[in-house]
N, C-alpha and C positions, 0 to 999 in steps of 0.2 A: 611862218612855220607853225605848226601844230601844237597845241597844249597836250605836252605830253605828264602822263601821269606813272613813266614807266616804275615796275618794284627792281629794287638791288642785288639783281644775280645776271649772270650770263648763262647763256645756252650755247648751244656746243651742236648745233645744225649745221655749219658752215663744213662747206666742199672745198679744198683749194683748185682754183680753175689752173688751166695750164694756156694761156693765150696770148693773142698779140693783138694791135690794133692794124686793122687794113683802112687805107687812107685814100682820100681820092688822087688820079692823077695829075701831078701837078703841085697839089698839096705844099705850101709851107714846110708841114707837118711829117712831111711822109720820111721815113728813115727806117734804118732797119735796126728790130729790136734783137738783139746780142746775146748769146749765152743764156736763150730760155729755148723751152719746147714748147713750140707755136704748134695747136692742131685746132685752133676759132679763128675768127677775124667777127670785129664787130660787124660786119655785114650777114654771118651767119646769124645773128640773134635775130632775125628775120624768118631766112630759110628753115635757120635749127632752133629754136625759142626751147626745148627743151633743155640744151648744153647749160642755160642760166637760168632754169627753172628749178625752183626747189618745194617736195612736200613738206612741211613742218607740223609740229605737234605743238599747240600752245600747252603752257603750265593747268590751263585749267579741262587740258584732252581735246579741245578742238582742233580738227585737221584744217590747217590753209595750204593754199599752192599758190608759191609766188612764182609770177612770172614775165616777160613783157608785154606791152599792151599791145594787140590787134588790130588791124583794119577794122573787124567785127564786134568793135568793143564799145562803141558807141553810144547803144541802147544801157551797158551797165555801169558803163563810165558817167555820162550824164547822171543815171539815178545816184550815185555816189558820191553825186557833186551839189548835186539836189538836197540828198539827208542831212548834211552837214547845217550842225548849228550857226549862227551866226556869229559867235564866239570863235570858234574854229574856223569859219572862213576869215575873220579878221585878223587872224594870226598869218595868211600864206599871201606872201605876195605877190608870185611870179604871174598868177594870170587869176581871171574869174574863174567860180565854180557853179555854170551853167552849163545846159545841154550842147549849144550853140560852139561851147569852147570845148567840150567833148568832141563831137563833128568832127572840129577841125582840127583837132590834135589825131585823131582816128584816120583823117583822110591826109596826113603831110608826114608819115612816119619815116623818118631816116634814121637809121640803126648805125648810119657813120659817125651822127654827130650826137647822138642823145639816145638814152632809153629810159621808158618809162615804166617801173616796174610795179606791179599791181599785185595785193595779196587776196585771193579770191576764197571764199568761203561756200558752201551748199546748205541751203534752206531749201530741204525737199527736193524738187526737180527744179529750183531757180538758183542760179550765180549768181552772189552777193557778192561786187567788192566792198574789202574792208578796209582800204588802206593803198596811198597811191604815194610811188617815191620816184620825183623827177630826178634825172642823172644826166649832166652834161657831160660831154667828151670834148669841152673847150669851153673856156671862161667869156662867159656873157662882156659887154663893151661897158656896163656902166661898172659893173664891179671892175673889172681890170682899171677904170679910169680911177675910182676911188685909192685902190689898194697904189697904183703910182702914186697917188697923192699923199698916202702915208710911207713911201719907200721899199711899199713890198711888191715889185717886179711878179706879175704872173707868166705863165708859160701855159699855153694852149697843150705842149707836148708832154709838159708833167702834173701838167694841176688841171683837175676836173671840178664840178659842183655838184651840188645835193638840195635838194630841196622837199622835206619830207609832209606826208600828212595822215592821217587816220580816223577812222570812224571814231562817233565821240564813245561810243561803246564800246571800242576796242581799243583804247586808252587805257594806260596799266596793265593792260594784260600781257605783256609781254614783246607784243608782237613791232612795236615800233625796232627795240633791241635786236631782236634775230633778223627782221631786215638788214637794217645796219654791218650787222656782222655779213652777212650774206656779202651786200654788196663791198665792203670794206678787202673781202678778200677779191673781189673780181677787180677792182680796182688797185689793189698791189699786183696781180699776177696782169694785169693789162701795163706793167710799169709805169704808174702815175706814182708823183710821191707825195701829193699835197691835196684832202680834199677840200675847197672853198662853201663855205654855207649862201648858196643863192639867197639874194637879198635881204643877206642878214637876219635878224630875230631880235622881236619887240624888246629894250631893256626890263620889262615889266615882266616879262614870259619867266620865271625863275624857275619851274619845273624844266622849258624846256633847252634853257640853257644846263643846267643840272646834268639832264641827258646827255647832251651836247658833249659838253665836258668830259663825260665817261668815256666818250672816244676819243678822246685828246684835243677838242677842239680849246682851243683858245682866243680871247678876246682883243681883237688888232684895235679895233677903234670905233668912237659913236660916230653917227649918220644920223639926218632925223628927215622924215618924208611926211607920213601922215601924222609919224608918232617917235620918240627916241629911239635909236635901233642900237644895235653891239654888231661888225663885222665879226665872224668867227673862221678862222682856220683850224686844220690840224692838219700834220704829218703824219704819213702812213709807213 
């Protein structure tokens, strides 16, 4: 996870979405959601990328537009993955940040099972991303095995994950927080009730557990892989 340096206030960007999740045929998963008003399906975050796209104003007037990641995103996603200090890439551990893992996350995009949501900034006539937030719509095989292991039962149907990261420059500035809240509301109106933190977070990370925390996440239990870790959940 990312060395966040966020400051202690909230913003107030968040849309409440009105949706549902559309499943494959077949699906485990698939059932019908009840007493809401369905007008997305995660499949639209493909066709419609707008309906979860949001412009933002950071605290220091900079415009981002968060949104999902593209076929076409390749070339920005790489460089993004590229500037990142070596500090920051050793905080994420869901996958490398090389071009090569841009590529392929560019060319295998399912909006059923995951989205990857990017906060793009404009330096002149170039799109800078500044900021890349992984979001499962189904809990990964290792964490589910761990979380049995300590008694806490996951659910593909209500529990999703997170896995967040940011420029090292855009760190404190706000923008980790208004993501968050962004996706925290698309994630209650998609009727999840729990989100799980993908592989955890370094117990050393104290800024970004701190973060963490402010969303209600809480600490289930240490792991240790490269390094000590903290599982974190929270309730939405």
């Amino acid at each position: 996870m990312f060395l966040s340096k966020e400051p202690l206030y909230f913003s107030s960007c968040v849309n409440l979405y009105k949706v549902t999740r559309t499943l494959k045929p077949g699906s485990d998963l698939q059932r019908e959601r009840k007493n809401q008003v369905m007008n997305i399906s995660l499949v639209d975050f493909d066709v419609h990328p707008e309906k979860v796209s949001k412009q933002i104003v950071l605290p220091n007037k900079r415009e981002v537009l968060l949104r999902p990641l593209r076929p076409d995103d390749a070339s920005i996603l790489g460089t993004y993955f590229l500037s990142l200090s070596q500090e920051t890439r050793n905080l994420f551990a869901p996958h490398p940040f090389d071009q090569a893992t841009a590529d392929a996350l560019c060319a295998q995009i399912d909006s059923t099972r995951e989205m990857r949501l990017l906060a793009i900034v404009k330096e002149g006539e170039i799109e800078r991303v500044v900021a890349y937030f992984i979001t499962l719509f189904y809990v990964y095989d290792g964490d589910r095995k761990r979380y049995e292991e300590w008694g806490i039962p996951l659910n593909d149907a209500t529990d999703c994950q997170i896995a967040p990261s940011a420029a090292d420059d855009y760190q404190g500035t706000g923008l980790g927080r208004m993501m968050m809240e962004h996706l925290v509301e698309l994630y209650r109106a998609l009727g999840y009730q729990r989100i799980v933190l993908l592989g955890g977070v370094r117990q050393h990370n104290e800024q970004a557990i701190g973060f963490y925390k402010r969303f209600g996440f809480r600490t289930v239990a240490e792991f240790t892989t490269k390094a000590p870790n903290y599982h974190m959940i929270a309730n939405l």
